[in-house]
N, CA, C and O atoms as a GROMACS GRO file, in nm:
protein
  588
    1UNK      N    1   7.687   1.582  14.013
    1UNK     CA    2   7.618   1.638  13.899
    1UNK      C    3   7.678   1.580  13.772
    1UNK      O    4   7.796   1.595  13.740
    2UNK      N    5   7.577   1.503  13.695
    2UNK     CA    6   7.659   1.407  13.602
    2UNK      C    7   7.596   1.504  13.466
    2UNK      O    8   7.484   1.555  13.460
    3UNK      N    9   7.703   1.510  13.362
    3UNK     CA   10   7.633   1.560  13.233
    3UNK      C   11   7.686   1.501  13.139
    3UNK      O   12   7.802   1.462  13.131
    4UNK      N   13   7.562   1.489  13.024
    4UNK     CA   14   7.633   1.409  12.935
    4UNK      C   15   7.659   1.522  12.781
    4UNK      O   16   7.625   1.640  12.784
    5UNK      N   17   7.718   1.463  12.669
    5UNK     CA   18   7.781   1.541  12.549
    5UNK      C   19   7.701   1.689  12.492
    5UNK      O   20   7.752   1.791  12.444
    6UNK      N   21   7.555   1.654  12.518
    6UNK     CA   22   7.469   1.743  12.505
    6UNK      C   23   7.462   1.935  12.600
    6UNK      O   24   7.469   2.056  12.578
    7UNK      N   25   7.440   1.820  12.718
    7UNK     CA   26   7.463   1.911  12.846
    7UNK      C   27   7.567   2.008  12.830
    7UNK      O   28   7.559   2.130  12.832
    8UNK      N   29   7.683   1.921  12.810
    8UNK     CA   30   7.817   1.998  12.788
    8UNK      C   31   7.789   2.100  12.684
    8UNK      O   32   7.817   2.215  12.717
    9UNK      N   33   7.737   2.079  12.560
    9UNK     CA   34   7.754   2.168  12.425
    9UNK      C   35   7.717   2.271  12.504
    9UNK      O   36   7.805   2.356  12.517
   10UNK      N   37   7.569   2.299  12.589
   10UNK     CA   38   7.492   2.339  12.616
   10UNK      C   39   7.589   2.449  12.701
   10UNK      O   40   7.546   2.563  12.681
   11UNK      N   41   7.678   2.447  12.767
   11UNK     CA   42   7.756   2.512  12.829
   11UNK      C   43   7.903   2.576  12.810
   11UNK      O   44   7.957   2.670  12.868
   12UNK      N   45   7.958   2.470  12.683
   12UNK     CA   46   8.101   2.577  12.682
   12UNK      C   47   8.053   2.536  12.459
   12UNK      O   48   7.990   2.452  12.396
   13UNK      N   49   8.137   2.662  12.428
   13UNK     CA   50   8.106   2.684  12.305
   13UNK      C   51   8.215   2.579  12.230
   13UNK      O   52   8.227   2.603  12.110
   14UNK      N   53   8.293   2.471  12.278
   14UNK     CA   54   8.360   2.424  12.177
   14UNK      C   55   8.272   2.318  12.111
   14UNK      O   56   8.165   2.282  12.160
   15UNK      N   57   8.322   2.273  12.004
   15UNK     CA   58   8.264   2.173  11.860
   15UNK      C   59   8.396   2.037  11.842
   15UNK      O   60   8.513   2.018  11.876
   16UNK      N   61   8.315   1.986  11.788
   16UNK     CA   62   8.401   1.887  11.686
   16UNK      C   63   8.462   1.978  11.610
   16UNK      O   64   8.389   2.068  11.568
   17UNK      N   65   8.555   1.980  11.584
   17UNK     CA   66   8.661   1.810  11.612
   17UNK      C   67   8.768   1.870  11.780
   17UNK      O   68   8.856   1.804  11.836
   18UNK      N   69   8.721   1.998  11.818
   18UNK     CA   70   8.727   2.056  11.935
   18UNK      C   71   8.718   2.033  12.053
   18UNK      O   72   8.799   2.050  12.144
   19UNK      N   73   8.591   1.984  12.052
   19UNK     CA   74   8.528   1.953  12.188
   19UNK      C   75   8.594   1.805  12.245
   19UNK      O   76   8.587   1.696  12.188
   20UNK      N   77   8.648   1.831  12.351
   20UNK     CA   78   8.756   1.717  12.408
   20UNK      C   79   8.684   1.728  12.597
   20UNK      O   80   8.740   1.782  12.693
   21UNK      N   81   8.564   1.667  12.594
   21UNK     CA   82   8.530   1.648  12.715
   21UNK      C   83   8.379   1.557  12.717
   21UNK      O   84   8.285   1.625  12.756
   22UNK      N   85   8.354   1.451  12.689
   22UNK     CA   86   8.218   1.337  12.647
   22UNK      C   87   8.144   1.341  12.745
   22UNK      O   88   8.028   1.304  12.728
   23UNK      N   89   8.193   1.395  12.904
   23UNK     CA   90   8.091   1.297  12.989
   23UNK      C   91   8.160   1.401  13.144
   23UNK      O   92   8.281   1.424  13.151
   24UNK      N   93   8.081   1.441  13.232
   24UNK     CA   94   8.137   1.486  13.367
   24UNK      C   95   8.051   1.412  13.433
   24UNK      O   96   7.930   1.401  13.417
   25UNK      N   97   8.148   1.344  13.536
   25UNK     CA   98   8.115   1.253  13.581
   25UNK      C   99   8.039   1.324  13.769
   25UNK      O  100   7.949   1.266  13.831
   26UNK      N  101   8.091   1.417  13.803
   26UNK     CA  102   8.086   1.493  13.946
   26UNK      C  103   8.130   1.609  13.930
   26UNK      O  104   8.232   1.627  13.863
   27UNK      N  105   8.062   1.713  13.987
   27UNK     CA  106   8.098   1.816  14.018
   27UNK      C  107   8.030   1.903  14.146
   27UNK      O  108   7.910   1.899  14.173
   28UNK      N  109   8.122   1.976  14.212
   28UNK     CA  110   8.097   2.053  14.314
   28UNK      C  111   8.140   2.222  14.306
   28UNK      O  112   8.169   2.272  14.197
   29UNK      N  113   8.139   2.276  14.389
   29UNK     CA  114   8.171   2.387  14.378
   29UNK      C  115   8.309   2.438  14.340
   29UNK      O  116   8.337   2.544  14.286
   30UNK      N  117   8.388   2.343  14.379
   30UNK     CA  118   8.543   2.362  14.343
   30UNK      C  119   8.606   2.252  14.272
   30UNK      O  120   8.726   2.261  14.244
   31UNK      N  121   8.529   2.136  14.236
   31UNK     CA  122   8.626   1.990  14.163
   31UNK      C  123   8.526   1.976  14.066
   31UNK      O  124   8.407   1.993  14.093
   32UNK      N  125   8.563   1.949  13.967
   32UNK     CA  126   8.526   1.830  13.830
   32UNK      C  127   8.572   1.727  13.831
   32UNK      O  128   8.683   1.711  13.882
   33UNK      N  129   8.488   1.600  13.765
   33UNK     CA  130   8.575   1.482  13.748
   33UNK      C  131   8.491   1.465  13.580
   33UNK      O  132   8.374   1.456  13.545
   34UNK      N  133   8.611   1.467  13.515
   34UNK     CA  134   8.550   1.410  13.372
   34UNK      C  135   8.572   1.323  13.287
   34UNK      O  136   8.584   1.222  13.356
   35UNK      N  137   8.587   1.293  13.180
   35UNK     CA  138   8.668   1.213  13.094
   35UNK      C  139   8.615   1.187  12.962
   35UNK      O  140   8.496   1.180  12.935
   36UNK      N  141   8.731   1.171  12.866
   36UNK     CA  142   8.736   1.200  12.685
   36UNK      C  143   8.749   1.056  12.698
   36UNK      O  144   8.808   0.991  12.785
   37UNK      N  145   8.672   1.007  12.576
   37UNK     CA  146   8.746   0.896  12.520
   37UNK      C  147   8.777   0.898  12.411
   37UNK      O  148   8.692   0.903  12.323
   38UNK      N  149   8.930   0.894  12.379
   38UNK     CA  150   8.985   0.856  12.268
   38UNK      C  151   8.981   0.774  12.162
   38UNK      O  152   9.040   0.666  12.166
   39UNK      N  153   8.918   0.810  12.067
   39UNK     CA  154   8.929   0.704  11.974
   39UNK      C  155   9.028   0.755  11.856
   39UNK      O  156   9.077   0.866  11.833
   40UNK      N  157   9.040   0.609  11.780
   40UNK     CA  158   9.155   0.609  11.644
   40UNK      C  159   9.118   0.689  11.560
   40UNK      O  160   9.191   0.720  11.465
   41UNK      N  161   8.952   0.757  11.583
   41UNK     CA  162   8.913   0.830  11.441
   41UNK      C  163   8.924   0.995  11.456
   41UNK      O  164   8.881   1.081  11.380
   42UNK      N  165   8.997   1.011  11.583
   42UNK     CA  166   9.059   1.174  11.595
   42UNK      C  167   9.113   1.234  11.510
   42UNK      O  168   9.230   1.202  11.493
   43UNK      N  169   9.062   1.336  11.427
   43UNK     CA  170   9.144   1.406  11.342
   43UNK      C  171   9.333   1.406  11.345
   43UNK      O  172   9.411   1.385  11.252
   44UNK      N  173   9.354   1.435  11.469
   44UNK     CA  174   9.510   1.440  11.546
   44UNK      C  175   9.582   1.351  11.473
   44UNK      O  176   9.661   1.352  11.379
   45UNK      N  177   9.514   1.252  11.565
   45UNK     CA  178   9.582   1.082  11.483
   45UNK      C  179   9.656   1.105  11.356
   45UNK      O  180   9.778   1.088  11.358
   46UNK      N  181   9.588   1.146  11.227
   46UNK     CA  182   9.660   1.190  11.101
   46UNK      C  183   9.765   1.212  11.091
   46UNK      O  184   9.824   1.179  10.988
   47UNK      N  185   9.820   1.267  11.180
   47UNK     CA  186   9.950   1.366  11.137
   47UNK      C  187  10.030   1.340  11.247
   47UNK      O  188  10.149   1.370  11.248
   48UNK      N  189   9.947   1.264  11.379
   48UNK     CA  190  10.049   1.313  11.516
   48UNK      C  191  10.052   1.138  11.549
   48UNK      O  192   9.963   1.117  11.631
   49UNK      N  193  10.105   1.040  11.523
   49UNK     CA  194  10.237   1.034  11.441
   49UNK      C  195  10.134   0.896  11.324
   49UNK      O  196  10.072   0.792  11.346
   50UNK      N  197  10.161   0.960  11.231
   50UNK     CA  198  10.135   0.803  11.159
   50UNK      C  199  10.199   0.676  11.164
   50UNK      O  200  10.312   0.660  11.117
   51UNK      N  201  10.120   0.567  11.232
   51UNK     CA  202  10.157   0.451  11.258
   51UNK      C  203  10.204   0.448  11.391
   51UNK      O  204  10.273   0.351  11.422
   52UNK      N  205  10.179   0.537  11.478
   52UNK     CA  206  10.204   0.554  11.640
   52UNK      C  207  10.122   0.681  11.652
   52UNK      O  208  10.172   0.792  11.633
   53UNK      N  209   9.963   0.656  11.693
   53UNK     CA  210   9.935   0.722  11.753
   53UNK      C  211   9.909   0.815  11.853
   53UNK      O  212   9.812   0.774  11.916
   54UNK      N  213   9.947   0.913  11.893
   54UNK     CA  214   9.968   0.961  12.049
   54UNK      C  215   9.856   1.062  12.061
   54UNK      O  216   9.817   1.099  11.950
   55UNK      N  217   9.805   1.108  12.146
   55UNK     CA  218   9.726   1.231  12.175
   55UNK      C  219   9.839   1.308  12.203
   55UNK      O  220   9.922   1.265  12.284
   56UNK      N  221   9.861   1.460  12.126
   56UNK     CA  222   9.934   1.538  12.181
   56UNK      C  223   9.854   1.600  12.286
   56UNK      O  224   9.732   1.604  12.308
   57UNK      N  225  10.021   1.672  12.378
   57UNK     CA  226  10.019   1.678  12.508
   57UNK      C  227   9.938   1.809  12.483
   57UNK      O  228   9.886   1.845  12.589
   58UNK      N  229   9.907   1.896  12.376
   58UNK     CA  230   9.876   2.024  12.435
   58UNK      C  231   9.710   2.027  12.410
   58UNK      O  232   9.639   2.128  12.416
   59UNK      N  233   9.660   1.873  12.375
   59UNK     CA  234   9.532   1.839  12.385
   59UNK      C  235   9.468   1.799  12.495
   59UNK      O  236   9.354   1.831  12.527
   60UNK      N  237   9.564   1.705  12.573
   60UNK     CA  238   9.557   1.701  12.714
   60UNK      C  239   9.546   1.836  12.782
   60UNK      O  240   9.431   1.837  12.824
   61UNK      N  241   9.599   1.941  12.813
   61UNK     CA  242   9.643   2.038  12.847
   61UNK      C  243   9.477   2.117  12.810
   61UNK      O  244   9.418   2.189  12.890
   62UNK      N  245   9.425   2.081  12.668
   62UNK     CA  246   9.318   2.139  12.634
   62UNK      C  247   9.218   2.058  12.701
   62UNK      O  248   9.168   2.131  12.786
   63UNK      N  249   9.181   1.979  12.705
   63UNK     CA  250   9.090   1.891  12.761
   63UNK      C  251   9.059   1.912  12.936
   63UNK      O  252   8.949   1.904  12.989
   64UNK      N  253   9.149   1.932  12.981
   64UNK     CA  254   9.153   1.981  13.132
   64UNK      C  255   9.094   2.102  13.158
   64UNK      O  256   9.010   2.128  13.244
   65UNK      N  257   9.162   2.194  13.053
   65UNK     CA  258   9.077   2.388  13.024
   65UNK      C  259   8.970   2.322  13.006
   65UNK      O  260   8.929   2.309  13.121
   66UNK      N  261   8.882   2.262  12.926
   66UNK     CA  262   8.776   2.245  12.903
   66UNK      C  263   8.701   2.207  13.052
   66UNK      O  264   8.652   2.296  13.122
   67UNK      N  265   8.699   2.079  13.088
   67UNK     CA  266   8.660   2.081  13.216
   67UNK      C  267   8.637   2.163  13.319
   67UNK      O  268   8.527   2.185  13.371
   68UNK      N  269   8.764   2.218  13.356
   68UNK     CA  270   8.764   2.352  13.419
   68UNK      C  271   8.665   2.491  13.363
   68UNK      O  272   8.610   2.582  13.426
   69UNK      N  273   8.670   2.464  13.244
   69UNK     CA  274   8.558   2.624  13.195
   69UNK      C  275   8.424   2.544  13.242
   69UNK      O  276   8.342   2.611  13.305
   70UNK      N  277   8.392   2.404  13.216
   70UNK     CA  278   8.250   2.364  13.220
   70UNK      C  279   8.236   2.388  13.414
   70UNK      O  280   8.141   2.456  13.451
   71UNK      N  281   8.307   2.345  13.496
   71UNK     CA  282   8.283   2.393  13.602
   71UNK      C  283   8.272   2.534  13.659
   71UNK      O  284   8.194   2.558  13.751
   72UNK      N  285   8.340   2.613  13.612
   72UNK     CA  286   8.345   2.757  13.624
   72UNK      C  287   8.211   2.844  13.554
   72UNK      O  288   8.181   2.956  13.594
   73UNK      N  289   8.152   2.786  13.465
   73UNK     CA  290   8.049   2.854  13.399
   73UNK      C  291   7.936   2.778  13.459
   73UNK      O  292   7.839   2.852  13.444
   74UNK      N  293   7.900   2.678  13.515
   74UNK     CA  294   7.836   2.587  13.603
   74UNK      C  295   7.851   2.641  13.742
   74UNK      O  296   7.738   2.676  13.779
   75UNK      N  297   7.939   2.664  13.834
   75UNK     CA  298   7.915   2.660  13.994
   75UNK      C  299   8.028   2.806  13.990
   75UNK      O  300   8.044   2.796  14.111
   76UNK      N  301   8.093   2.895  13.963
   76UNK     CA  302   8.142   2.990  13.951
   76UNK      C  303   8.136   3.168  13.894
   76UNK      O  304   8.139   3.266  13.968
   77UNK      N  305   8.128   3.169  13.784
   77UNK     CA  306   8.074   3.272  13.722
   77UNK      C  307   7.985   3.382  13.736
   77UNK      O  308   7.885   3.377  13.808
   78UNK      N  309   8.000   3.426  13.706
   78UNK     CA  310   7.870   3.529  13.780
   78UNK      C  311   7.745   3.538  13.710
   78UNK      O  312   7.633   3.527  13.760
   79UNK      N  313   7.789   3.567  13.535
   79UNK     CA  314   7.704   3.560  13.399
   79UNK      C  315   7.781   3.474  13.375
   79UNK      O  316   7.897   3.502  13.406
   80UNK      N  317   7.767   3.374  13.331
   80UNK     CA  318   7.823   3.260  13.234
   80UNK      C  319   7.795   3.266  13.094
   80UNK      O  320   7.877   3.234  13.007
   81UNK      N  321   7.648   3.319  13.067
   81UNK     CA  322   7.609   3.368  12.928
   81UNK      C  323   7.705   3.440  12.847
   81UNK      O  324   7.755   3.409  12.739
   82UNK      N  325   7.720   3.548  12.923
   82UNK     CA  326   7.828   3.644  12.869
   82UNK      C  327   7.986   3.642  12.909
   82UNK      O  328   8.068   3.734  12.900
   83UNK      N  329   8.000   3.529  12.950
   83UNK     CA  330   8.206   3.560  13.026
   83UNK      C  331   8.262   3.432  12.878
   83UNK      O  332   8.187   3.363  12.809
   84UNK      N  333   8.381   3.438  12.873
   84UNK     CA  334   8.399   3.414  12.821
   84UNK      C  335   8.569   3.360  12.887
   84UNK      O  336   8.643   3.453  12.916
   85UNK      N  337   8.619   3.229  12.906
   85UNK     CA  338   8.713   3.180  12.999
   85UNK      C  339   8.844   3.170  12.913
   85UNK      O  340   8.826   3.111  12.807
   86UNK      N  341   8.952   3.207  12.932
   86UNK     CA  342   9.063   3.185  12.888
   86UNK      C  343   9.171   3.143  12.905
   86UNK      O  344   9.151   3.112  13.022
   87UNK      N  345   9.280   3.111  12.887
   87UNK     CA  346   9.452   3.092  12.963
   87UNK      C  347   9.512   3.187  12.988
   87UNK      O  348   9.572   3.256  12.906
   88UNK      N  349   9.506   3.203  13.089
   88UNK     CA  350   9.622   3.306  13.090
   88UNK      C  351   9.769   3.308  13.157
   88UNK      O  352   9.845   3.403  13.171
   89UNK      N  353   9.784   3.170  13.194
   89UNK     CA  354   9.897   3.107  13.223
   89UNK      C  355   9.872   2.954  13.222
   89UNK      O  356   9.761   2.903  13.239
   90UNK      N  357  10.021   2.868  13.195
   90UNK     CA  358   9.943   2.709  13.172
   90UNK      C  359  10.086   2.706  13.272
   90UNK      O  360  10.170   2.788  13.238
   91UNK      N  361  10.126   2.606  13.408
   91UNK     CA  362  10.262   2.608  13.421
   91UNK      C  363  10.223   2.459  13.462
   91UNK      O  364  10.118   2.394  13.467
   92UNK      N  365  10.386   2.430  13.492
   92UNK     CA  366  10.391   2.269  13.551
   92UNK      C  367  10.300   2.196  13.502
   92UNK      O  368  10.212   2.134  13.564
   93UNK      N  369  10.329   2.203  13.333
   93UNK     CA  370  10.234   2.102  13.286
   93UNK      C  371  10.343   2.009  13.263
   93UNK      O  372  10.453   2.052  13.229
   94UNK      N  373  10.313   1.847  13.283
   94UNK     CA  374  10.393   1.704  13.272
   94UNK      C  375  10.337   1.644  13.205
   94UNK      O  376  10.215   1.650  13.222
   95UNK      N  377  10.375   1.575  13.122
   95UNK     CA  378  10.347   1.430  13.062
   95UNK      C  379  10.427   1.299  13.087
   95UNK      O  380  10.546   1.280  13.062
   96UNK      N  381  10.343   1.221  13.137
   96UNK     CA  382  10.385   1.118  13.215
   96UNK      C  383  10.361   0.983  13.143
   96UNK      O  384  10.415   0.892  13.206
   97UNK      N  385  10.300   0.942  13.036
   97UNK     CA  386  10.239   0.863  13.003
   97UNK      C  387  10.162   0.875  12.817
   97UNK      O  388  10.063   0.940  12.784
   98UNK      N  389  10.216   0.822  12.763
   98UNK     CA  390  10.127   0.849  12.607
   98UNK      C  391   9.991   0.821  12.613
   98UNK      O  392   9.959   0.714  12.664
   99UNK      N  393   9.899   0.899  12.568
   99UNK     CA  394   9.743   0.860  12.543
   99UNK      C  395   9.706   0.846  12.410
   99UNK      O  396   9.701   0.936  12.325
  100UNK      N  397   9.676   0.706  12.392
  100UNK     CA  398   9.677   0.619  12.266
  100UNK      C  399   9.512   0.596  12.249
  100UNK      O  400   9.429   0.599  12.340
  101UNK      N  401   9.487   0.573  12.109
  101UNK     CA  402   9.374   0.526  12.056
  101UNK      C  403   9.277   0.435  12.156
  101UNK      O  404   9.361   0.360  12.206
  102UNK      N  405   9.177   0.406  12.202
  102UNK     CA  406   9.086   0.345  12.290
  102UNK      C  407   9.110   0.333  12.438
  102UNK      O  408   9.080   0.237  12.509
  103UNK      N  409   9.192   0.488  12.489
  103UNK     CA  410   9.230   0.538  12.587
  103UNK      C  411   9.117   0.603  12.633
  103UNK      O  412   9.067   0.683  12.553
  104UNK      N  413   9.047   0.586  12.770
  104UNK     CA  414   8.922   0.739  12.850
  104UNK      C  415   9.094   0.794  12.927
  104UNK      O  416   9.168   0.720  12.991
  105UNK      N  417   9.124   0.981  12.886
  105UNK     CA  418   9.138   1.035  12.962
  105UNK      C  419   9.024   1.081  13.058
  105UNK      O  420   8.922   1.144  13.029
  106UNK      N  421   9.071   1.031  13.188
  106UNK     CA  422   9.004   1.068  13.305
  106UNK      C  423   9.052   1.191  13.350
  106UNK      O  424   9.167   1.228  13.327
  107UNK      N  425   8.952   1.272  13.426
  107UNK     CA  426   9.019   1.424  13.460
  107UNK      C  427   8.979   1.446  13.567
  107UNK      O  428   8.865   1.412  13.596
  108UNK      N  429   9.076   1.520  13.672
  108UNK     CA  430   9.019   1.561  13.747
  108UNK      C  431   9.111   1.720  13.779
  108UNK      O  432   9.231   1.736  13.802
  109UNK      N  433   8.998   1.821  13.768
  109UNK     CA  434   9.067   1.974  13.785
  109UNK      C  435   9.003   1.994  13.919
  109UNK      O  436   8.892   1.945  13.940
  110UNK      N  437   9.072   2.070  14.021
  110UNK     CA  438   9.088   2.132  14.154
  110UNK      C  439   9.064   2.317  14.151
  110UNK      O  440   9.170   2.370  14.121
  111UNK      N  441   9.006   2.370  14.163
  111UNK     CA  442   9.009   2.526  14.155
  111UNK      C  443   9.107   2.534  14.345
  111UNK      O  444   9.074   2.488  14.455
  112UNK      N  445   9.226   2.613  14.301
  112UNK     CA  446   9.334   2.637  14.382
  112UNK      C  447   9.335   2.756  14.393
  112UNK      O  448   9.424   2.788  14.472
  113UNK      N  449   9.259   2.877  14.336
  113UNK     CA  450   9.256   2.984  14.408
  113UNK      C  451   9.143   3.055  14.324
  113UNK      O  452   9.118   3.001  14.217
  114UNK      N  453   9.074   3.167  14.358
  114UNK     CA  454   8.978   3.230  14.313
  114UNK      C  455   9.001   3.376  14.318
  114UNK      O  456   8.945   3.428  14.414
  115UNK      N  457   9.075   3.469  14.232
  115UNK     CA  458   9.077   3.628  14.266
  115UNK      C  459   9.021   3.691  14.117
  115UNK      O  460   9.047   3.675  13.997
  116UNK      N  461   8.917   3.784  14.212
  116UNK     CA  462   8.838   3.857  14.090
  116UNK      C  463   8.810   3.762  13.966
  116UNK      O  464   8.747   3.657  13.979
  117UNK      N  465   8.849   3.796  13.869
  117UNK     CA  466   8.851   3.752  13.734
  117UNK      C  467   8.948   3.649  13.689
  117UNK      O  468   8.976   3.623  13.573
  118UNK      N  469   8.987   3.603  13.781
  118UNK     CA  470   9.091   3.461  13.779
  118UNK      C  471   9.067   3.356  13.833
  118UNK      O  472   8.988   3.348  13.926
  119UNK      N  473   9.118   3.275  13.795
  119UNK     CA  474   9.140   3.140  13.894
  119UNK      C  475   9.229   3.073  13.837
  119UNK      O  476   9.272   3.078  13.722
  120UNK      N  477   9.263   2.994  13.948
  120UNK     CA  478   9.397   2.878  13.955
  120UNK      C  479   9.330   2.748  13.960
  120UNK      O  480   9.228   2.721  14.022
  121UNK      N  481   9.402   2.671  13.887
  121UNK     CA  482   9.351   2.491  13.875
  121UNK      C  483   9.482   2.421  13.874
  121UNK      O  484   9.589   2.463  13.831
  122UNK      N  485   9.447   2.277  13.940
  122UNK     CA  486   9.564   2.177  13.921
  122UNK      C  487   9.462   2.068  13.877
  122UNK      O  488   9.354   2.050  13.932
  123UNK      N  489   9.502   2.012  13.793
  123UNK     CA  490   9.451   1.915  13.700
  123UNK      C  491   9.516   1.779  13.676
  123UNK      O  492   9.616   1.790  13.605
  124UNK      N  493   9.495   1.681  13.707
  124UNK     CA  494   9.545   1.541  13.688
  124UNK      C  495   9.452   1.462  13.555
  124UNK      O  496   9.329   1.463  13.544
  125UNK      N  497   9.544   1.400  13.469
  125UNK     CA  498   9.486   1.322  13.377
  125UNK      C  499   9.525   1.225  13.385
  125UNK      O  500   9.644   1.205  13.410
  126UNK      N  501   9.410   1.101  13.361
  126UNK     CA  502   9.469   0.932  13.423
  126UNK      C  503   9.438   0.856  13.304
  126UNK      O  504   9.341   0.902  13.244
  127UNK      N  505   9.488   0.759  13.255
  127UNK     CA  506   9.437   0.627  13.204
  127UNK      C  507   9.524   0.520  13.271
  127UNK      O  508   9.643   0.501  13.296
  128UNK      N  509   9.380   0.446  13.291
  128UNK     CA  510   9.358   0.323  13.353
  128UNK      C  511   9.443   0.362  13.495
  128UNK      O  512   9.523   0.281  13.542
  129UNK      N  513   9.418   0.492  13.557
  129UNK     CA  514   9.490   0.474  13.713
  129UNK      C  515   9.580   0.517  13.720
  129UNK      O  516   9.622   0.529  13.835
  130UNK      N  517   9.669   0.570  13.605
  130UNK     CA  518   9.824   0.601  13.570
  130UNK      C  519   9.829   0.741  13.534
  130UNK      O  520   9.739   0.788  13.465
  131UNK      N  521   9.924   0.809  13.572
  131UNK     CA  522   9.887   0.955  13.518
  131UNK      C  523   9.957   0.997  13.417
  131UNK      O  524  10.078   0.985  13.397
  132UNK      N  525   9.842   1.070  13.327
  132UNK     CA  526   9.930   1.106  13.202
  132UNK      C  527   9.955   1.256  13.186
  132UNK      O  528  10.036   1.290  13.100
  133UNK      N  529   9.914   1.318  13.235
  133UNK     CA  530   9.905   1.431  13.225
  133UNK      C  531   9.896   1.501  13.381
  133UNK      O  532   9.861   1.451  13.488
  134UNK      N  533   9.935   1.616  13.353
  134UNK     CA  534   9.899   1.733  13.490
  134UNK      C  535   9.977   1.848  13.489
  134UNK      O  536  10.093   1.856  13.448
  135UNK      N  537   9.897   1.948  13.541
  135UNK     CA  538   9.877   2.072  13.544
  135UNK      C  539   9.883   2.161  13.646
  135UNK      O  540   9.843   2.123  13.756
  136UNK      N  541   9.939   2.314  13.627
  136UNK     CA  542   9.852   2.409  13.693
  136UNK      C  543   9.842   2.503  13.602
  136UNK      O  544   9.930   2.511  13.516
  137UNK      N  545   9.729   2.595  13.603
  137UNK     CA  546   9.694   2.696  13.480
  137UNK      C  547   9.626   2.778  13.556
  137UNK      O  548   9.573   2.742  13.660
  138UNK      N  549   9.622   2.924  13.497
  138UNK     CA  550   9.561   2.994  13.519
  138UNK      C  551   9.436   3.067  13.458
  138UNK      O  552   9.474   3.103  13.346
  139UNK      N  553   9.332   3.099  13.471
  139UNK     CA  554   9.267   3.150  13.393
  139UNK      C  555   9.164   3.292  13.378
  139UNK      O  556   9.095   3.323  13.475
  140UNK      N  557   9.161   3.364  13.266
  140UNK     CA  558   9.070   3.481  13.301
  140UNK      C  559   8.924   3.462  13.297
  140UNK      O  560   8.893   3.352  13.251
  141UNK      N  561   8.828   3.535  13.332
  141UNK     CA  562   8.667   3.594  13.338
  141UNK      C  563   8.699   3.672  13.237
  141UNK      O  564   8.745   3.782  13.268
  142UNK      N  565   8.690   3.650  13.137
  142UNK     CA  566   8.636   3.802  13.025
  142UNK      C  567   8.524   3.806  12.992
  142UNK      O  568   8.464   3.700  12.971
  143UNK      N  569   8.442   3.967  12.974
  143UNK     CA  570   8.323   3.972  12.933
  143UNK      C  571   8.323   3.871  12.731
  143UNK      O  572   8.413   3.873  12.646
  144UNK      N  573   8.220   3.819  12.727
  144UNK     CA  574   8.239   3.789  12.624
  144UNK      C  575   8.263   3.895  12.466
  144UNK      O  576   8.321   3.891  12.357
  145UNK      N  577   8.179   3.978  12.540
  145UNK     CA  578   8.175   4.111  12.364
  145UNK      C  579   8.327   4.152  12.384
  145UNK      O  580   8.365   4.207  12.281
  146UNK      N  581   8.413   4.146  12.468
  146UNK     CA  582   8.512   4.230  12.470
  146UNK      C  583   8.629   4.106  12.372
  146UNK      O  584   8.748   4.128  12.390
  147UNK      N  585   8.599   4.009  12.295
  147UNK     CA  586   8.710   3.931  12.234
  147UNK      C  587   8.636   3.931  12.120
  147UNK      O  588   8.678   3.875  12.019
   0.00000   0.00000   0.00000
């Protein structure tokens, strides 16, 4: 199930300069495969570092949640209209690798457990084959009126 930038809006509420997920490439009932491409004209860039660009790590970290909510509100959820997905634990997150200007983070999140109003994900982030990132996180089902 391939979706493109649109599709996506269409499903999780983040925006520019927010929205850190361009393109899902597959999805099933329990895996996503997605990927951002980075460009030099990221807000981030500014400040995180001038004259050495890096994607910070807790954008990576965001970019993976993202994926993961677009699958969960897609093949999971019960109301997706109304839930509203959160963190509620991020652990064994690594950075392995800097993600620089005309970088595709590639993604791929795993749903590792499913109870009630939770779930567990392990998440790998690649450029060019190499891993830059990875994860396990946890996350809630909240009704949406209740935040």
């Amino acid at each position: 199930m391939m979706m493109n930038i649109e599709e996506i809006k269409a499903v999780i509420p983040h925006r520019y300069p927010f929205l850190l997920v361009d393109r899902v490439l597959e999805m099933d009932d329990k895996k996503i495969t997605a990927f951002k491409n980075v460009t030099g004209n990221e807000e981030f860039f500014n400040g995180h570092f001038p004259g050495k660009p890096i994607m910070p790590g807790v954008l990576q970290v965001e970019a993976m949640a993202q994926a993961g909510c677009i699958l969960f509100l897609k093949k999971i959820a019960k109301d997706p209209k109304n839930t509203t997905i959160v963190f509620s634990s991020i652990n064994k997150a690594k950075f392995r690798k800097p993600v620089v200007p005309g970088d595709r983070l590639h993604m791929e999140v795993e749903v590792v457990s499913l109870r009630r109003q939770f779930a567990t994900i392990k998440g790998i982030a690649t450029v060019d084959g190499k891993i830059a990132c990875e994860l396990e996180a946890t996350a809630a089902f909240v009704p949406s009126d209740s935040i």
